[in-house]
C-alpha positions as CSV (number, residue, x, y, z in Angstrom):
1,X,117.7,99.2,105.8
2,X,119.1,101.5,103.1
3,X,116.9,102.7,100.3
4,X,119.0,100.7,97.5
5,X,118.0,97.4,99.8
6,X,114.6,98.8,99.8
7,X,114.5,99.1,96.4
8,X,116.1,95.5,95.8
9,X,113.1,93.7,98.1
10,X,110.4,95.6,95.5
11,X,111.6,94.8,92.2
12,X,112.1,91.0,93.9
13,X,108.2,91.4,95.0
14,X,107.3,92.7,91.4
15,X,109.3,90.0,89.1
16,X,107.5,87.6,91.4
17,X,103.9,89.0,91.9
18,X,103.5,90.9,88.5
19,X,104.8,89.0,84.9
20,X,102.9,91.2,82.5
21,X,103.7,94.3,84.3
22,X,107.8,93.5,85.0
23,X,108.1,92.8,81.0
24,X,106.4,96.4,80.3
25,X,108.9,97.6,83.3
26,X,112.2,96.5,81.8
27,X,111.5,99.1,79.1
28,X,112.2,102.5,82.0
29,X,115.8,103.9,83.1
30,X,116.8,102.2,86.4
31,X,115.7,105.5,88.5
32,X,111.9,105.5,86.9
33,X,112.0,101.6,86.8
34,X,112.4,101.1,90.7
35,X,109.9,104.3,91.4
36,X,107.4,102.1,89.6
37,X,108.7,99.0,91.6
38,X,108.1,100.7,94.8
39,X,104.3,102.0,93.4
40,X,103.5,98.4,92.5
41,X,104.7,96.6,95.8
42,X,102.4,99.0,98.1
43,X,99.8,98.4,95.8
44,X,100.4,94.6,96.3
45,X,100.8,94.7,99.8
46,X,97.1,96.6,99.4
47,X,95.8,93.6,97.4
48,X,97.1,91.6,100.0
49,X,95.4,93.1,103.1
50,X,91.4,91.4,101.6
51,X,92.9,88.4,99.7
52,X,93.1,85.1,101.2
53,X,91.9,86.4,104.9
54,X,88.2,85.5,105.7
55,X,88.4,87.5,108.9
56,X,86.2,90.7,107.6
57,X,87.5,92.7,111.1
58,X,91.1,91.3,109.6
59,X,90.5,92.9,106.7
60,X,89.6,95.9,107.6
61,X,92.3,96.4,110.4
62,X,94.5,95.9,107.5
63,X,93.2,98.2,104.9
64,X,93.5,101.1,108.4
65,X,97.1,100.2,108.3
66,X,97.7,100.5,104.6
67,X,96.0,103.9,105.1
68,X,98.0,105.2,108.4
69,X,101.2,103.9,106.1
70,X,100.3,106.3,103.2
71,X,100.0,109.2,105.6
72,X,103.5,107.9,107.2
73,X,105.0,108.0,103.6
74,X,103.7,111.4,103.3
75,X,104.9,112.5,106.2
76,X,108.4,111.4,105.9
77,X,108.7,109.2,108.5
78,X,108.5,105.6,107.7
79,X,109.6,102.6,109.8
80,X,113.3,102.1,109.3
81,X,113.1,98.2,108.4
82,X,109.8,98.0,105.9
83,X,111.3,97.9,102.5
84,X,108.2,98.8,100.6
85,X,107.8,102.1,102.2
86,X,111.1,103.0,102.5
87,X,111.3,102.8,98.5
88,X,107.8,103.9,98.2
89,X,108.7,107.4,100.7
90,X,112.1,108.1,98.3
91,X,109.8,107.8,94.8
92,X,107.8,110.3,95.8
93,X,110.0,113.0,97.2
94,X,112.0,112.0,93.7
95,X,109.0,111.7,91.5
96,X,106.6,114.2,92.9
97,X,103.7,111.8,93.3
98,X,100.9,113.2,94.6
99,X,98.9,111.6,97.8
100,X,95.1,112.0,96.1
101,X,95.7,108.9,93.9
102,X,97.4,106.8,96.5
103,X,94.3,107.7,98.7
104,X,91.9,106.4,96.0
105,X,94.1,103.3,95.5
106,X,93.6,102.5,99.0
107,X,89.4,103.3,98.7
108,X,89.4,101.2,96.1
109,X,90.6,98.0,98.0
110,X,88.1,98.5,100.4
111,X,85.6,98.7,98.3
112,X,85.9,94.7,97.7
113,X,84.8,94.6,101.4
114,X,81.8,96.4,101.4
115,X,80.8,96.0,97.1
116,X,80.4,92.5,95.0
117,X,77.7,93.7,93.0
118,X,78.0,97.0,91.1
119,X,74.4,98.3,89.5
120,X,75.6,100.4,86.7
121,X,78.4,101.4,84.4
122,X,79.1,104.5,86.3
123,X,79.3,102.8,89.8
124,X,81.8,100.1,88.3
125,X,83.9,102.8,86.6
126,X,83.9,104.4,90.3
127,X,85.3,101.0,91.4
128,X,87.9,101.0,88.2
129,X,89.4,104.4,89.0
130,X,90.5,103.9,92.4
131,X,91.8,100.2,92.0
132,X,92.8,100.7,87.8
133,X,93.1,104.8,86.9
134,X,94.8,105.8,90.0
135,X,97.6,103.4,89.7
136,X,97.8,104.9,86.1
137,X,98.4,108.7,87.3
138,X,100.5,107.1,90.1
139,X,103.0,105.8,87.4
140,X,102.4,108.6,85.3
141,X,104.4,110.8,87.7
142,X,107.4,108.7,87.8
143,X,107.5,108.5,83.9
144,X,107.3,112.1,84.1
145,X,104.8,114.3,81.7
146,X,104.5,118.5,80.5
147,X,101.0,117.8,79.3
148,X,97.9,118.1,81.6
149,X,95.8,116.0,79.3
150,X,98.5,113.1,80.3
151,X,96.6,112.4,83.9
152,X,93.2,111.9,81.7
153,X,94.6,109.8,79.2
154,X,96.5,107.8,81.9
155,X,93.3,107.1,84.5
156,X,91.7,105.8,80.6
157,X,94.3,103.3,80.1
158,X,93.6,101.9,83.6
159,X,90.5,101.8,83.4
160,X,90.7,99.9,80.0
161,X,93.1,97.2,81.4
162,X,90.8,96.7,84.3
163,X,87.7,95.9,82.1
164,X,89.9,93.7,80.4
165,X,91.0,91.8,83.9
166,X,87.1,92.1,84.8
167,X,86.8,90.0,81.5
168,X,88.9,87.5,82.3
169,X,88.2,86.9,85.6
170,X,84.2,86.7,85.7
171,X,84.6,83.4,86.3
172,X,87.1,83.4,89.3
173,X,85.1,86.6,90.8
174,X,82.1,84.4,90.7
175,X,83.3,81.4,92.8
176,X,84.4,84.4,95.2
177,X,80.5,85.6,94.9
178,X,81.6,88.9,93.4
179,X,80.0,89.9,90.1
180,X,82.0,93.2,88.7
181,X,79.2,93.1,85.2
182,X,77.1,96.1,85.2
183,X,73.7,94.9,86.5
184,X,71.9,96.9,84.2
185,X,73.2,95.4,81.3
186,X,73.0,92.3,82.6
187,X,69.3,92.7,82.5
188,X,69.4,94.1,79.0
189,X,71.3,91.2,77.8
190,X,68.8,88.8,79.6
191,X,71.8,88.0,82.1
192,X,71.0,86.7,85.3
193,X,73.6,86.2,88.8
194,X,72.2,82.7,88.2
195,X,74.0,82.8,84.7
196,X,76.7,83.9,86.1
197,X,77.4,81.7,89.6
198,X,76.7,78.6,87.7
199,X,79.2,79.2,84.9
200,X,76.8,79.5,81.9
201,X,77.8,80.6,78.7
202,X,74.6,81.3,76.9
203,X,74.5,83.9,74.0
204,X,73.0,86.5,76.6
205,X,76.0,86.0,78.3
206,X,77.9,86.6,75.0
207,X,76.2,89.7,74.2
208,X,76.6,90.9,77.3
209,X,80.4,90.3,77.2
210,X,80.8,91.9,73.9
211,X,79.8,95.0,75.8
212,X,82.2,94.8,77.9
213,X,85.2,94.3,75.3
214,X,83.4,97.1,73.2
215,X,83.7,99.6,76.2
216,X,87.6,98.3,76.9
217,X,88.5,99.1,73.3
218,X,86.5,102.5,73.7
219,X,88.9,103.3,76.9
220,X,91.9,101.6,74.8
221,X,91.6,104.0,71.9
222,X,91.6,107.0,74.6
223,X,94.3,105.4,76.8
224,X,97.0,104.7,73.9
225,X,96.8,108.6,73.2
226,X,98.9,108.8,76.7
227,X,102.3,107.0,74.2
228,X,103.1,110.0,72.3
229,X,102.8,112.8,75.3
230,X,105.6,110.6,77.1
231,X,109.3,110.6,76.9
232,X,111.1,107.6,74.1
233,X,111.4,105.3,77.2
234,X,107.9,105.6,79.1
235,X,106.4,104.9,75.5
236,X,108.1,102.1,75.0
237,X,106.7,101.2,78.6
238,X,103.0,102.3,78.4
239,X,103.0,101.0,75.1
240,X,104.4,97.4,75.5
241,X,101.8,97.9,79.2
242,X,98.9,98.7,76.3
243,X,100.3,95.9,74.1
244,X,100.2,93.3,76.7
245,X,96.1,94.0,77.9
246,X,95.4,94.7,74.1
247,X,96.9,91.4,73.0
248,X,94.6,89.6,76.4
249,X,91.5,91.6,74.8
250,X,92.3,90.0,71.5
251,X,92.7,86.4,73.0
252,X,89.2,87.0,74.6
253,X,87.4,88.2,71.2
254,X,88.9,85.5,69.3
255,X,87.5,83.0,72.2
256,X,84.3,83.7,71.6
257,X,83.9,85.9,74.5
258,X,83.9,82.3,76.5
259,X,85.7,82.4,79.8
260,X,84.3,79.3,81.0
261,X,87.5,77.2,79.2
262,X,90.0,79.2,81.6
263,X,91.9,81.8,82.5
264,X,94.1,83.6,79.7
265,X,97.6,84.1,79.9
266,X,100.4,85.3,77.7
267,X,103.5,82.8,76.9
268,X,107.0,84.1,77.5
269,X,107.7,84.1,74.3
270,X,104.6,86.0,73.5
271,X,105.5,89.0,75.8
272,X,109.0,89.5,73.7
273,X,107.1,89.3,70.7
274,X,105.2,92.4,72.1
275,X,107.9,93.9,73.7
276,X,109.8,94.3,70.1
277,X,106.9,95.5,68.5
278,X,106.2,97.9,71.2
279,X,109.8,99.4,71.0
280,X,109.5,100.3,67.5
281,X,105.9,101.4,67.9
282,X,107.1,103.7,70.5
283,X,109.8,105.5,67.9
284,X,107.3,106.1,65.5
285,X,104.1,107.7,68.0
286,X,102.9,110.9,67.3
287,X,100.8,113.5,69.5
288,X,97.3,113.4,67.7
């Protein structure tokens, strides 16, 4: 299989697997576009390796082979047929993407098979660095950046668009028995797993959500100072990327915090919306 096949067989697995993400995507020059294709395939193919198999030896056969694949990307000598890492391999001898992220993005998979409780802010944000931030740096080498404080800024705005997932998804996590709420501030809040299992949304439950879209805007504000450090194109990318989570976030206020009446998603119609005002947002950014 030749790499522009390869390449083909990743934006196919990202239009398919990834809606928000392929709208923010459309934004990048073909080159940088398919680098960020082949970044979010493997990480698909990670997400892949613990969902939907009950087996836990399955799993974590599967998470050995996503790692022994990294090193084989690494080491230039990938398996002549598997698309992903043949596109994966070329992005970063093009884009210079370092292995230290793509390690943690593995780490952080397996976390899910050892972790569904997390006691603390700083042991969650742990969690959101490998699985959230490192895809962030990832992609922020195939946009391309001159300024160092880019990889800080980057690993923020992952981190704030995981929170924002974590928001919206306490109630699927919770059928799965995974709670990914700090249990501190559950207790604080007067939260219980109880709460939480059974679906209950009781004003702790609201103040302890509140928290959490507090600490997403926090990450937000430092995130979005990534757009002006970036090149016209990536802006309009990581901005439209920003736009999309932001808008989700906005959705979950207005809500009332309550994620009991379902899972929110953005109408096609919604995403252009964003997408224009992204584009002109990103003309107009300014390093602060």
């Amino acid at each position: 299989m030749n790499v522009d096949e390869a390449y083909d067989r990743c934006t196919q697995i990202t239009r398919t697997e990834a809606r928000n993400f392929y709208f923010g995507f459309i934004l990048l020059p073909r080159t940088r576009r398919r680098g960020i294709h082949a970044l979010y395939a493997f990480s698909r193919l990670c997400d892949d390796s613990v969902d939907g198999v009950d087996d836990l030896g399955a799993k974590l056969s599967a998470v050995a082979a996503r790692r022994a694949e990294v090193a084989q990307v690494y080491d230039g000598d990938v398996p002549d047929d598997d698309p992903v890492l043949i596109a994966l391999a070329d992005a970063v001898r093009r884009f210079g993407i370092p292995r230290a992220p793509m390690d943690a993005l593995v780490d952080g998979v397996e976390m899910d098979l050892a972790i569904d409780r997390y006691a603390d802010w700083p042991a969650l944000k742990g969690y959101c660095d490998r699985v959230a931030g490192a895809v962030g740096v990832l992609s922020l080498h195939v946009f391309g950046f001159r300024d160092p404080m880019a990889v800080d800024h980057a690993e923020d705005l992952g981190v704030a668009m995981q929170v924002v997932n974590i928001m919206r998804d306490v109630q699927e996590d919770a059928l799965c028995d995974r709670i990914y709420l700090p249990a501190d501030e559950m207790a604080t809040c007067g939260v219980t797993e109880t709460d939480i299992l059974a679906d209950r949304m009781t004003p702790e439950m609201l103040g302890l959500m509140r928290l959490q879209g507090d600490r997403a805007r926090d990450y937000f504000a430092r995130g979005e100072r990534l757009i002006p450090l970036l090149d016209l194109r990536a802006r309009m990318c990581v901005s439209m990327l920003a736009a999309l989570y932001g808008d989700i976030l906005v959705r979950i206020t207005d809500g009332g915090y309550d994620y009991t009446r379902g899972r929110i998603s953005l109408s096609g119609r919604r995403k252009m919306f964003l997408m224009a005002r992204s584009i002109g947002r990103a003309f107009t950014a300014r390093r602060r």
